[in-house]
C-alpha angles and dihedrals in degrees: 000000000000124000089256091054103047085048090056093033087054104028096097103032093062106133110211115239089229100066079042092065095033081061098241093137144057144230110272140085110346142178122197135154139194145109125328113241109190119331121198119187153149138211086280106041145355135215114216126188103198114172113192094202088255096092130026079215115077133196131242119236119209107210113184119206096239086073105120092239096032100111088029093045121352092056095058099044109122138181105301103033124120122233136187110212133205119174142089133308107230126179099250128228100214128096127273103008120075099199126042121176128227107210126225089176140032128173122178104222095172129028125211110204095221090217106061104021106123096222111069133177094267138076120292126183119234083248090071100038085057092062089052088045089149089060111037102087085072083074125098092232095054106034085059090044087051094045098056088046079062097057095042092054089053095045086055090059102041078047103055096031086049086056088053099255128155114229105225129193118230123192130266105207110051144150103233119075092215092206096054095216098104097231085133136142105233123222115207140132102208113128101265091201096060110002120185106260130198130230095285092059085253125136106266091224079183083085095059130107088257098036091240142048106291133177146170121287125261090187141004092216096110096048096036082048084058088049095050084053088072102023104040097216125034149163138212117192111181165091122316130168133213127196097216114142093216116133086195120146084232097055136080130176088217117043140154127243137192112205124177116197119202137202118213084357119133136203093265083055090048100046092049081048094060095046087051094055104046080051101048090049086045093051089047099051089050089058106047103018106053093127093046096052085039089053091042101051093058083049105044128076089253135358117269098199103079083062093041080051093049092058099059103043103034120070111251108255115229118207133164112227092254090063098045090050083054097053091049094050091046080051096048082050097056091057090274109146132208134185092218131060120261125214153124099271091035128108119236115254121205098262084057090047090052098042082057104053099018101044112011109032087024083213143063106303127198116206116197145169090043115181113289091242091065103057138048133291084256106066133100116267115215118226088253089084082229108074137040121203090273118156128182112185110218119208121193113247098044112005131231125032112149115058114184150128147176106293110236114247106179109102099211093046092043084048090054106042080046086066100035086060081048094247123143103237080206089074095053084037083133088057095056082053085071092066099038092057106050101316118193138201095263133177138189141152141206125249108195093217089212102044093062090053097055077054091050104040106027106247118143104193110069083209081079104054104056118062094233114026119198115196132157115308092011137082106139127159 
């Protein structure tokens, strides 16, 4: 049989490793194929580990020399290259695996020249396996990160579509930067070199292939507002950029965010949504990912389960920001110290968040009306003149992962915090429309898509849990 026609003949009888170590299949004839993860041999026999990403765990292949192709082909098989298997599924006496396959059939159908492949049989640091991006899923600690982002991806929207919510698409390319702090990517194509100018010496961004400054989006909140206004309930779950020169372990350029919009919600009903939905995706990755959490905790700096855990048995604490500033200073007081200053008007850093759910609340804490200079022009001010319905929801193990609020609806008060932000109300002159035309009390929040699977899996660079991370100074592949 020729290489073209075991590959039809097999193509649709591969049995995924996974059902193999769930037990849903029995021992028999099999065909499987994947990577080769380490192989070890002699003139009479060689040991294979192949792994087919469905599975951290891999199976061993037994290949006897008396195969047709072993001394031309088997015996020179090394760690990268791909096989296509055909054999028996036998229960194995060795330790610490309960199947082995003998094989009956191998095929090479990629070669690894063992000179020059990036992912030897030897410990690399995630440093390195950043520079090979386009290869590290082939290792047991990524393909298990990268199949619970997967997971997760799919419990957010079972979650969302099972709430009745409509999943919306927002643009990338904009002109507003939604945020309104001017960290953006912008789009043009102007000649950079020489671009027409007015009569001020300023770039005539007329001429430009959108007639006006554009960039790309740091959030899809406005436009999926525009889209609740219609659908009552909705979704976006996608890409946004930010052009923040940061090199933190916590920051990305490209990121993925996950933003509900409401219509007639209020803080409180955000606040219960985002709890519903941590839980939800918790609940989900305990279900289908055992193996995975179990690889990368002994992998990870420290196990996440025991949080993951924590969010699904322990009722989530609701504080206002007051109160939490209150708790941090009674803590500094008591000998407690922080890196970063504390104080009623600051921000709260992550060691604070931490302190807060991990030390002080022992559980998942959500902090909300922080003070109206902190957060952005769209969100609710409270009659004190001081605070706006912002929430954060903080998770032990990283901090915080949900941002949100109550979205202002007030025209005058929206105008004017508009101004206040020093943003021209003119240029999001579509957005007041929202509120000319039947506005309604709204509320939403933001999910940073990689943020919460640092919190699942463990990783504490964000670089580690994205396939393709693009920081400052890099964007390869």
């Amino acid at each position: 049989m020729s290489p073209e026609d075991f590959t039809m003949a097999l193509k649709d009888a591969f049995t995924p490793l996974a059902r193999v170590h769930a037990d849903a299949v029995q021992p028999g004839p099999i065909a499987v194929a994947g990577w080769v993860r380490t192989r070890r041999g002699s003139k009479k026999f060689s040991f294979l580990e192949l792994n087919d990403g469905s599975h951290p765990k891999g199976i061993q292949i037994i290949a006897d020399a008396a195969l047709p192709n072993y001394e031309s082909e088997v015996a020179k098989i090394t760690t990268g290259c791909g096989l296509m298997v055909e054999g028996v599924l036998v229960e194995s006496p060795g330790q610490g695996q309960k199947y082995e396959i003998q094989a009956k059939s191998i095929r090479v159908s990629g070669w690894a020249d063992p000179e020059t492949y990036p992912l030897q049989k030897k410990e690399m640091t995630y440093e390195y396996l950043r520079d090979v991006a386009h290869l590290r899923v082939r290792t047991a600690t990524f393909s298990s990160v990268f199949r619970v982002r997967a997971v997760v991806a799919q419990a957010i929207h079972a979650f969302f579509s099972g709430e009745g919510f409509s999943y919306v698409h927002t643009p990338l390319l904009t002109t507003n930067d939604g945020e309104g702090a001017g960290e953006t990517f912008k789009v043009t194509t102007l000649d950079v070199g020489k671009p027409p100018r007015g009569k001020d010496g300023a770039v005539d961004f007329s001429q430009d292939f959108f007639g006006r400054e554009a960039m790309l989006c740091v959030t899809g909140q406005l436009e999926a507002e525009a889209l609740m206004a219609g659908l009552g309930k909705v979704y976006t779950f996608g890409p946004t950029f930010r052009a923040e020169n940061s090199n933190t372990s916590r920051h990305l350029s490209e990121f993925w965010m996950i933003e509900p919009e409401m219509a007639f919600w209020d803080l409180e009903d955000t606040m219960q949504l985002a709890e519903d939905l941590i839980r939800a995706v918790v609940k989900e990755v305990f279900a289908r990912c055992e193996a995975d959490l179990e690889l990368l905790a002994a992998k990870a700096e420290e196990d996440m389960r025991p949080f993951l855990k924590m969010a699904l048995e322990r009722p989530l604490v609701r504080v206002t920001y007051t109160e939490a500033v209150a708790v941090l200073e009674k803590a500094i007081a008591g000998g407690k110290v922080f890196e970063n200053a504390v104080g009623w008007g600051e921000d709260l850093k992550s060691e604070h968040e931490r302190y807060l759910c991990e030390t002080h609340f022992a559980a998942p804490t959500i902090v909300y009306n922080y003070p109206e200079q902190l957060k952005a022009f769209y969100m609710y001010a409270n009659d004190d003149g001081k605070t706006v319905r912002a929430m954060d929801l903080l998770m032990p193990g990283i901090g915080e992962v949900v941002g949100g609020s109550q979205r202002e609806d007030r025209m005058d008060v929206l105008m004017a915090r508009m101004r206040g932000k020093g943003i021209d109300p003119a240029h999001l002159d579509w957005y007041l429309d929202l509120r000319r035309y039947g506005g309604v009390p709204h509320a939403g929040f933001g999910l940073g898509f990689e943020r919460l699977l640092m919190w699942v899996t463990g990783m504490t660079n964000i670089r580690d849990v994205i396939p393709f991370p693009r920081v400052p100074g890099t964007c390869a592949f």
